[in-house]
PDB file of N, CA, C and O in Angstrom, chain B, residues numbered from 101:
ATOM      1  N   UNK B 101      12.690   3.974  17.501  1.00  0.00           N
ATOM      2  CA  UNK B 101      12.494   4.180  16.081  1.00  0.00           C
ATOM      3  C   UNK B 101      12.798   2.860  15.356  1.00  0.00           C
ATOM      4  O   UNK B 101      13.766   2.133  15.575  1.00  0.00           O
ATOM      5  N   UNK B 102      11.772   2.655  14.414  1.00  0.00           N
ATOM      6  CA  UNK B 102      12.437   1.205  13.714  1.00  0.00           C
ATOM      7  C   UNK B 102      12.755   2.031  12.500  1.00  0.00           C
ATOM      8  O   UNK B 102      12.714   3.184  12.073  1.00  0.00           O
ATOM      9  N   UNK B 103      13.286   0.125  12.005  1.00  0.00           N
ATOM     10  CA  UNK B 103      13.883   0.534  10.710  1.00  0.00           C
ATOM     11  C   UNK B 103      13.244   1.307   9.503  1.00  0.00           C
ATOM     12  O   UNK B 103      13.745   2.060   8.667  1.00  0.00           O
ATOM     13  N   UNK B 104      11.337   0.639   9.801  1.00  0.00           N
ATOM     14  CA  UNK B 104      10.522   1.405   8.545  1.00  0.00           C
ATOM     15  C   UNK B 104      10.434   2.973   8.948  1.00  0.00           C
ATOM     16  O   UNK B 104      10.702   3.769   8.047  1.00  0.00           O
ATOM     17  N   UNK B 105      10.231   3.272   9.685  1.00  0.00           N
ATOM     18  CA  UNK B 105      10.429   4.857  10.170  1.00  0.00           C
ATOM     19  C   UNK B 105      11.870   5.662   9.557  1.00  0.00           C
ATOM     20  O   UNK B 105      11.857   6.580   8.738  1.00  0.00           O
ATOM     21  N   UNK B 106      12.681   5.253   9.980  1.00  0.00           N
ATOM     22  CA  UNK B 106      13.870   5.695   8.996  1.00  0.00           C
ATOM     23  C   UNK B 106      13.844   5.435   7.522  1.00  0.00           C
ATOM     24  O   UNK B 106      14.494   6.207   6.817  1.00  0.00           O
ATOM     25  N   UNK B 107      13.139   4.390   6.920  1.00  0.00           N
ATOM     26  CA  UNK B 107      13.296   4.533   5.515  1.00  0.00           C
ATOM     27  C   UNK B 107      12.064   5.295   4.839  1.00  0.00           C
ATOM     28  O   UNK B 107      12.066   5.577   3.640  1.00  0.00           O
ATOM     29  N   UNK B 108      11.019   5.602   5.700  1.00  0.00           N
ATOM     30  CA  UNK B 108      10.051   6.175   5.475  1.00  0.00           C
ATOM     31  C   UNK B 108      10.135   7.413   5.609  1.00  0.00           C
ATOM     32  O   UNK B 108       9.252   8.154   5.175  1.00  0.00           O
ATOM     33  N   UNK B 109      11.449   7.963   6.376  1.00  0.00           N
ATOM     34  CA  UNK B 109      11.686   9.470   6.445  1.00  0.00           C
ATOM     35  C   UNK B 109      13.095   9.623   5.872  1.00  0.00           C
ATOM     36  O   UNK B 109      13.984  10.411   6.195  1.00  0.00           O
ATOM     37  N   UNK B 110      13.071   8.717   4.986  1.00  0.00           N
ATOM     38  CA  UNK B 110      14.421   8.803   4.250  1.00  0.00           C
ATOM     39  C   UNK B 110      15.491   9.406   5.149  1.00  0.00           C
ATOM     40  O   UNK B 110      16.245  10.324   4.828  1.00  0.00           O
ATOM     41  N   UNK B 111      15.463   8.852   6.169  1.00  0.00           N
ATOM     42  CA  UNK B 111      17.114   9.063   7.591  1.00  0.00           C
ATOM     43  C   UNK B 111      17.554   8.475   6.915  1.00  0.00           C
ATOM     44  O   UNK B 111      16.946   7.405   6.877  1.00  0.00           O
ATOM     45  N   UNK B 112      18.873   8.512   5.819  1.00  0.00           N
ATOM     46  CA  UNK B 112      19.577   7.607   5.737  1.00  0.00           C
ATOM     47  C   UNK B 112      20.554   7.806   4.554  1.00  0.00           C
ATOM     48  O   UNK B 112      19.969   8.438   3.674  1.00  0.00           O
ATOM     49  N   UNK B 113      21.966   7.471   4.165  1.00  0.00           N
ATOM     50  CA  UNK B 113      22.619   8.141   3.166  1.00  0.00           C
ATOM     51  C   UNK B 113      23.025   6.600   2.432  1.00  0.00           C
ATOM     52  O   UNK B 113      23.328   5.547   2.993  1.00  0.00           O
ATOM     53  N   UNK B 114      22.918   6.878   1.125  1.00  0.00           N
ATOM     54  CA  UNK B 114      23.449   5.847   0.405  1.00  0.00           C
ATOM     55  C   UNK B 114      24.043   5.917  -1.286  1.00  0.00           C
ATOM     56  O   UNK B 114      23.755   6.948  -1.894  1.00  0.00           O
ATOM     57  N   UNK B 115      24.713   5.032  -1.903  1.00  0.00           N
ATOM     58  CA  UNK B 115      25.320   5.249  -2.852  1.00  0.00           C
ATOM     59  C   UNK B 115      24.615   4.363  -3.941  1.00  0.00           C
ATOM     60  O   UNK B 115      23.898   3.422  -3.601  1.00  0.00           O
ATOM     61  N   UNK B 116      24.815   4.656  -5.147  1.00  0.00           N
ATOM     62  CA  UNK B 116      24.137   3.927  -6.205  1.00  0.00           C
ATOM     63  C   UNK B 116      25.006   2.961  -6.309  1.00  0.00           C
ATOM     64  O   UNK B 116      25.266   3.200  -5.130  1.00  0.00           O
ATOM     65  N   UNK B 117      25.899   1.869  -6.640  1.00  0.00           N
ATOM     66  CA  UNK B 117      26.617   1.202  -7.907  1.00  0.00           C
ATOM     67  C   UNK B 117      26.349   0.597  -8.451  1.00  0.00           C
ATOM     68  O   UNK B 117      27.218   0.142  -9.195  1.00  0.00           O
ATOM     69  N   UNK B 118      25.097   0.110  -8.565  1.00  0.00           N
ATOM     70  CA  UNK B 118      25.045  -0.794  -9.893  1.00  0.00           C
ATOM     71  C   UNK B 118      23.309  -0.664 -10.177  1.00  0.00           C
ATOM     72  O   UNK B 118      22.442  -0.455  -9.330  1.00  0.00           O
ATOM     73  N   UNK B 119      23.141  -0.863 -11.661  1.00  0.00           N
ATOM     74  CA  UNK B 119      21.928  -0.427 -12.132  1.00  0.00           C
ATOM     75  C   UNK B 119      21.775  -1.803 -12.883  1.00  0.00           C
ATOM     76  O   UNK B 119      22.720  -2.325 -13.473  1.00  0.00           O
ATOM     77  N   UNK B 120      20.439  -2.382 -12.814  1.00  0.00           N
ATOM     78  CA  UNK B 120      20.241  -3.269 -13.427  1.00  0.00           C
ATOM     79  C   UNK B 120      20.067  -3.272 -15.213  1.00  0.00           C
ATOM     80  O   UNK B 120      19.255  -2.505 -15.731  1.00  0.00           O
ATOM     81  N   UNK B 121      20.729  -4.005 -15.871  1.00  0.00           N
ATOM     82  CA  UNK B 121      21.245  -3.488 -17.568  1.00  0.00           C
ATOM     83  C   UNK B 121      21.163  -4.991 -18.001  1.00  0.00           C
ATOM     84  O   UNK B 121      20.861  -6.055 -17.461  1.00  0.00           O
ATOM     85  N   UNK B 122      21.683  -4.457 -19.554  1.00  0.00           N
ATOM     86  CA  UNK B 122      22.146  -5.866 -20.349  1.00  0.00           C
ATOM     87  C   UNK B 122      22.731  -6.259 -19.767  1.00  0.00           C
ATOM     88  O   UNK B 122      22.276  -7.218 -19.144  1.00  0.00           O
ATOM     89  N   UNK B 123      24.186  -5.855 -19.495  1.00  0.00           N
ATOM     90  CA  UNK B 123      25.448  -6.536 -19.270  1.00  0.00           C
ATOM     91  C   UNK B 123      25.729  -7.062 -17.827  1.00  0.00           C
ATOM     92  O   UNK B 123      26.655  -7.809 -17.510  1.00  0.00           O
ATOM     93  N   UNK B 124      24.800  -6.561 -17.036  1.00  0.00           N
ATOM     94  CA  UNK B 124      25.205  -6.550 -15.137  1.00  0.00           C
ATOM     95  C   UNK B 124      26.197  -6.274 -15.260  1.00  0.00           C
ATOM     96  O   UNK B 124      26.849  -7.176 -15.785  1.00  0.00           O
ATOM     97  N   UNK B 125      26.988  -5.029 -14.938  1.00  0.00           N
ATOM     98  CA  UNK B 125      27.840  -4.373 -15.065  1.00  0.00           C
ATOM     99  C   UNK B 125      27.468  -2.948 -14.095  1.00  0.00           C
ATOM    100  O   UNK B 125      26.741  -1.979 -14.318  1.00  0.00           O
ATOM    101  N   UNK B 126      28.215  -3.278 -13.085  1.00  0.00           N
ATOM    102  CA  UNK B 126      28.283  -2.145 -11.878  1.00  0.00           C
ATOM    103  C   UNK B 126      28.632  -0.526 -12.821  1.00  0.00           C
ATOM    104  O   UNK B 126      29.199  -0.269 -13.883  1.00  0.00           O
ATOM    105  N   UNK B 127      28.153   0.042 -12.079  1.00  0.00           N
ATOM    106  CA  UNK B 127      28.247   1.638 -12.693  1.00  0.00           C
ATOM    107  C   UNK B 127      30.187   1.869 -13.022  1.00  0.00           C
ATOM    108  O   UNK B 127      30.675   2.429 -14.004  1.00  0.00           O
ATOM    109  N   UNK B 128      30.638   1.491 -12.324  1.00  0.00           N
ATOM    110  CA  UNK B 128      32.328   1.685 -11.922  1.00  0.00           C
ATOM    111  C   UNK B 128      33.071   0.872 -13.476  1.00  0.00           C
ATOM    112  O   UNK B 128      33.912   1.466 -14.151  1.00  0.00           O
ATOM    113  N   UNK B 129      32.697  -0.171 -13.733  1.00  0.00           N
ATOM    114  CA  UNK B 129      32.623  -0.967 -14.783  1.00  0.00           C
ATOM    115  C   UNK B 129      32.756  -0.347 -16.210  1.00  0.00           C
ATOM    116  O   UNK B 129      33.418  -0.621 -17.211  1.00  0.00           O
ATOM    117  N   UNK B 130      31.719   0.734 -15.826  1.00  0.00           N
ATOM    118  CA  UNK B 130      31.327   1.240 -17.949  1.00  0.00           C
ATOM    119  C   UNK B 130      31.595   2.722 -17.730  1.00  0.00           C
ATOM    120  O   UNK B 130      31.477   3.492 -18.683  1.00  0.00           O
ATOM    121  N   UNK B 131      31.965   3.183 -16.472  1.00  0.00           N
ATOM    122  CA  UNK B 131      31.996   4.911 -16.291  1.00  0.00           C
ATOM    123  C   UNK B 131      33.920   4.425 -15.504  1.00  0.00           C
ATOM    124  O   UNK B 131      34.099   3.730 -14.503  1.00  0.00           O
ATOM    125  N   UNK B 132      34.747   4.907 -16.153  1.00  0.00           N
ATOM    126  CA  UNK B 132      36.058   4.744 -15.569  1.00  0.00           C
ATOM    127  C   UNK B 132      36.600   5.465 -15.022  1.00  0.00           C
ATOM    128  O   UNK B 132      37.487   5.144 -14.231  1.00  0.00           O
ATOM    129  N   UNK B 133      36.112   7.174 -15.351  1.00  0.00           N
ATOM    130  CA  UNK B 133      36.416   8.258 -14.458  1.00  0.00           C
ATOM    131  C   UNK B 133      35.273   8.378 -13.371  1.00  0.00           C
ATOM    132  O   UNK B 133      34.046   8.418 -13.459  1.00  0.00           O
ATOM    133  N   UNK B 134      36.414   8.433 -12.008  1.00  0.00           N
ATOM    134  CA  UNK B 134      35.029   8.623 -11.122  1.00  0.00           C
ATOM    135  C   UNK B 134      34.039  10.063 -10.962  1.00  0.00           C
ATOM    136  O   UNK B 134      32.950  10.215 -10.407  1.00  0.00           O
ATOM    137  N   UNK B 135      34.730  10.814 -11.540  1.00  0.00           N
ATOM    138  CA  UNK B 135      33.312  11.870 -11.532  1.00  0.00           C
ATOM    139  C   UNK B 135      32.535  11.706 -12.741  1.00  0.00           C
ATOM    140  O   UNK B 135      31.546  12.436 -12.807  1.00  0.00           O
ATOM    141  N   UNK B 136      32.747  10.904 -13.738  1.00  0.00           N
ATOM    142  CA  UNK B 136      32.120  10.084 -14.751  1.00  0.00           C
ATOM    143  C   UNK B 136      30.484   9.388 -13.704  1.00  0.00           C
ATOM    144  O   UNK B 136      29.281   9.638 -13.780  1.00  0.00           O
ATOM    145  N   UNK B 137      31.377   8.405 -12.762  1.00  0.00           N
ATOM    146  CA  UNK B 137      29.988   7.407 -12.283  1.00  0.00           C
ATOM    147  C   UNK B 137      29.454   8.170 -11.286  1.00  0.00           C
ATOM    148  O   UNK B 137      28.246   8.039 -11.087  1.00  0.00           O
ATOM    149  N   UNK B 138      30.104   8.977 -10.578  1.00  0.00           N
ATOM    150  CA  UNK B 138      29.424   9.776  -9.833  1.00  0.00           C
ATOM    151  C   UNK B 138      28.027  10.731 -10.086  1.00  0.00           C
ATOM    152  O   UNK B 138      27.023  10.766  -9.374  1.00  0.00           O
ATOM    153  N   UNK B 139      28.294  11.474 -11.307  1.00  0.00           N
ATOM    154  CA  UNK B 139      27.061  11.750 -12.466  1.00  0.00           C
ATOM    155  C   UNK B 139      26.040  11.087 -12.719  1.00  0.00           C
ATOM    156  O   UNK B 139      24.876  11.384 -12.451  1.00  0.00           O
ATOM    157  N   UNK B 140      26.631   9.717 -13.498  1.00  0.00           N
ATOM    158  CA  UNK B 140      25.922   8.492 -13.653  1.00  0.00           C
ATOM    159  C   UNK B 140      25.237   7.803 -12.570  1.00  0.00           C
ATOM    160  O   UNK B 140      24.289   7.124 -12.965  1.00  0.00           O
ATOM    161  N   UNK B 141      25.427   7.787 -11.442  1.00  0.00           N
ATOM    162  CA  UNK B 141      24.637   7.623 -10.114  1.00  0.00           C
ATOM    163  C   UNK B 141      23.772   8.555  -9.801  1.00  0.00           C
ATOM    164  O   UNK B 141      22.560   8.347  -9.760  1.00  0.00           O
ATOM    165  N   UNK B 142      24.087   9.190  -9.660  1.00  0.00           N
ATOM    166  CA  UNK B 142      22.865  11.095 -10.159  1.00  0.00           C
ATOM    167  C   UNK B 142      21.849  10.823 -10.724  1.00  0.00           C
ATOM    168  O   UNK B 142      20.682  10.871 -10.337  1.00  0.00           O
ATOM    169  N   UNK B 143      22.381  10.465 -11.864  1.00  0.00           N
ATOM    170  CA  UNK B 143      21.084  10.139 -12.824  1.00  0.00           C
ATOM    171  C   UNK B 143      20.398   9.048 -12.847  1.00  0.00           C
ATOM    172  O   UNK B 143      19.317   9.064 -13.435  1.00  0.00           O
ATOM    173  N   UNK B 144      20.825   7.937 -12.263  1.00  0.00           N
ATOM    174  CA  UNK B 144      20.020   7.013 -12.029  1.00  0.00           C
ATOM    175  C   UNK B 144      19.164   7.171 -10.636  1.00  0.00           C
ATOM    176  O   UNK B 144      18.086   6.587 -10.529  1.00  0.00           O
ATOM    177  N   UNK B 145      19.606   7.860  -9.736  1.00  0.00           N
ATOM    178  CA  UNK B 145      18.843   8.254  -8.793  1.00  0.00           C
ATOM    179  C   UNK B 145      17.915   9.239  -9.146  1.00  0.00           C
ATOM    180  O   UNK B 145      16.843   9.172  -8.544  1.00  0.00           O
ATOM    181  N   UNK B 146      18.080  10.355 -10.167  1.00  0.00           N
ATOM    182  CA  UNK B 146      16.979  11.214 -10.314  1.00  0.00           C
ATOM    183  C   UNK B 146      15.990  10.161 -10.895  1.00  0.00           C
ATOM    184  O   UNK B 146      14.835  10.059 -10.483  1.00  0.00           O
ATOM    185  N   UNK B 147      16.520   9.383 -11.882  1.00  0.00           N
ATOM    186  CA  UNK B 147      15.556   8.200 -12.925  1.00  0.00           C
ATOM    187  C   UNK B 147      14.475   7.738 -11.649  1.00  0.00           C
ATOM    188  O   UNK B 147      13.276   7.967 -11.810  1.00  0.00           O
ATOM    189  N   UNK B 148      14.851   7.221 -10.656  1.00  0.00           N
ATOM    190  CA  UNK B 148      14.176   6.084  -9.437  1.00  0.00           C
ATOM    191  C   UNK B 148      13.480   7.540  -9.084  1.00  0.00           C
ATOM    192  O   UNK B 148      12.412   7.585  -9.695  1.00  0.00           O
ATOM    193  N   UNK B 149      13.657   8.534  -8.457  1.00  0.00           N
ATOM    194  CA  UNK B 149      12.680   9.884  -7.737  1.00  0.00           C
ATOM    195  C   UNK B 149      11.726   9.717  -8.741  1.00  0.00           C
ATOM    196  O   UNK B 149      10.629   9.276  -8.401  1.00  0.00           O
ATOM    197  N   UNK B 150      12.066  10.158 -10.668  1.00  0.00           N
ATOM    198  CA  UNK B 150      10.859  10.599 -10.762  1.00  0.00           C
ATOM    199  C   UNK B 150       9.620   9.375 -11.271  1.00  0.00           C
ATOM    200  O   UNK B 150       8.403   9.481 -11.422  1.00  0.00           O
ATOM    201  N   UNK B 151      10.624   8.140 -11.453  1.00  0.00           N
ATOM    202  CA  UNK B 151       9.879   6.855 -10.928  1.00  0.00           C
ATOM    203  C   UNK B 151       8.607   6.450 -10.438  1.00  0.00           C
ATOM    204  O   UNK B 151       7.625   5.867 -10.896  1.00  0.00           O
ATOM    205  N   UNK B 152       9.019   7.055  -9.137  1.00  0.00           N
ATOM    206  CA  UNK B 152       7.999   6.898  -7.819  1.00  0.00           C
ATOM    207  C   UNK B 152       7.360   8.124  -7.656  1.00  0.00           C
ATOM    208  O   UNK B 152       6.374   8.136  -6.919  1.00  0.00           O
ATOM    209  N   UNK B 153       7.752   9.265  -8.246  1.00  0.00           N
ATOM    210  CA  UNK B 153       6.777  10.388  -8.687  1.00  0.00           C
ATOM    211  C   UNK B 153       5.615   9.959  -9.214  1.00  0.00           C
ATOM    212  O   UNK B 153       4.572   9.835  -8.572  1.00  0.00           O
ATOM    213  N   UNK B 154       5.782   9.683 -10.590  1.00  0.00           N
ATOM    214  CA  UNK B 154       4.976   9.611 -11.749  1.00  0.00           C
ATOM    215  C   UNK B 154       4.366   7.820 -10.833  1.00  0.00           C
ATOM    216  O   UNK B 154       4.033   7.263 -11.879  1.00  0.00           O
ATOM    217  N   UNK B 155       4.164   7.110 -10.096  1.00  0.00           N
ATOM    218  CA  UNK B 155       3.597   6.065  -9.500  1.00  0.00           C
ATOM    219  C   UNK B 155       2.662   6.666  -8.729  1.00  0.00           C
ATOM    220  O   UNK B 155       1.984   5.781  -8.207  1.00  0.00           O
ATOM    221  N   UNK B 156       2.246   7.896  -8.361  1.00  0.00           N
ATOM    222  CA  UNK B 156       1.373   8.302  -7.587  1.00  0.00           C
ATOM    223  C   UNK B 156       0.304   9.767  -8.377  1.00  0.00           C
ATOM    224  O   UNK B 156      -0.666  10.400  -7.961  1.00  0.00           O
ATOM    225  N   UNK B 157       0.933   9.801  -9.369  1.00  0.00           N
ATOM    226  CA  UNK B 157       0.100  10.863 -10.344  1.00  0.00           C
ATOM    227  C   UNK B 157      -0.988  10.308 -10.627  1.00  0.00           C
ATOM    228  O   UNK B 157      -1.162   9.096 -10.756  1.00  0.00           O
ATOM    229  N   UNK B 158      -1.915  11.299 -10.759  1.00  0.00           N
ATOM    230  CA  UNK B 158      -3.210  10.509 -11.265  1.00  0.00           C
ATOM    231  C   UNK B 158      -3.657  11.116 -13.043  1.00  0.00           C
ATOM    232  O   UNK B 158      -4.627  10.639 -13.632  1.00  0.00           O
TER     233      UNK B 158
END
Protein backbone atom coordinates (compact mmCIF):
# COMPACT_ATOMS: atom_id res chain seq x y z
CA UNK A 1 0.00 0.00 0.00
CA UNK A 2 1.50 3.43 -0.64
CA UNK A 3 1.18 6.48 0.84
CA UNK A 4 -1.46 7.91 -1.94
CA UNK A 5 -3.73 4.92 -1.25
CA UNK A 6 -3.98 5.73 2.39
CA UNK A 7 -4.66 9.34 1.84
CA UNK A 8 -7.00 8.53 -0.82
CA UNK A 9 -8.93 6.27 1.55
CA UNK A 10 -8.54 8.63 4.20
CA UNK A 11 -6.55 5.63 6.54
CA UNK A 12 -5.41 8.03 8.67
CA UNK A 13 -6.12 10.21 11.97
CA UNK A 14 -5.12 13.73 12.40
CA UNK A 15 -5.49 16.99 14.33
CA UNK A 16 -6.15 20.53 13.15
CA UNK A 17 -3.85 23.36 14.95
CA UNK A 18 -3.45 25.96 13.09
CA UNK A 19 -5.62 27.68 10.41
CA UNK A 20 -4.23 30.03 8.14
CA UNK A 21 -5.56 33.88 9.43
CA UNK A 22 -4.47 37.46 9.90
CA UNK A 23 -2.50 36.91 12.79
CA UNK A 24 -0.76 33.21 12.17
CA UNK A 25 -1.84 32.28 15.27
CA UNK A 26 -2.24 28.46 16.01
CA UNK A 27 -5.84 27.51 17.07
CA UNK A 28 -4.38 26.96 20.92
CA UNK A 29 -3.27 30.71 20.75
CA UNK A 30 -6.90 32.52 20.40
CA UNK A 31 -9.13 29.44 21.89
CA UNK A 32 -7.52 29.02 25.67
CA UNK A 33 -9.94 26.48 26.86
CA UNK A 34 -9.20 23.28 25.32
CA UNK A 35 -12.64 22.15 24.59
CA UNK A 36 -12.85 25.77 23.26
CA UNK A 37 -10.10 24.66 20.27
CA UNK A 38 -11.22 21.40 20.14
CA UNK A 39 -14.72 22.80 18.66
CA UNK A 40 -12.78 25.26 16.79
CA UNK A 41 -10.86 22.42 15.00
CA UNK A 42 -14.35 20.86 14.24
CA UNK A 43 -15.20 23.60 12.53
CA UNK A 44 -12.48 24.23 10.59
CA UNK A 45 -12.47 20.74 9.49
CA UNK A 46 -16.19 20.72 8.65
CA UNK A 47 -15.15 24.34 6.71
CA UNK A 48 -12.22 22.09 4.49
CA UNK A 49 -15.16 18.83 3.93
CA UNK A 50 -17.60 21.16 2.66
CA UNK A 51 -14.75 22.92 0.73
CA UNK A 52 -13.97 20.05 -1.35
CA UNK A 53 -17.68 19.23 -1.50
CA UNK A 54 -18.85 22.25 -3.15
CA UNK A 55 -15.24 21.75 -5.64
CA UNK A 56 -16.95 18.96 -7.34
CA UNK A 57 -20.70 20.26 -7.61
CA UNK A 58 -21.73 21.11 -10.79
Amino acid sequence: MSLEDIFQKRMFNSYIIKEDNVYNRRVDDYKVNPLDALLESERIKQEMINFEIDLWEY
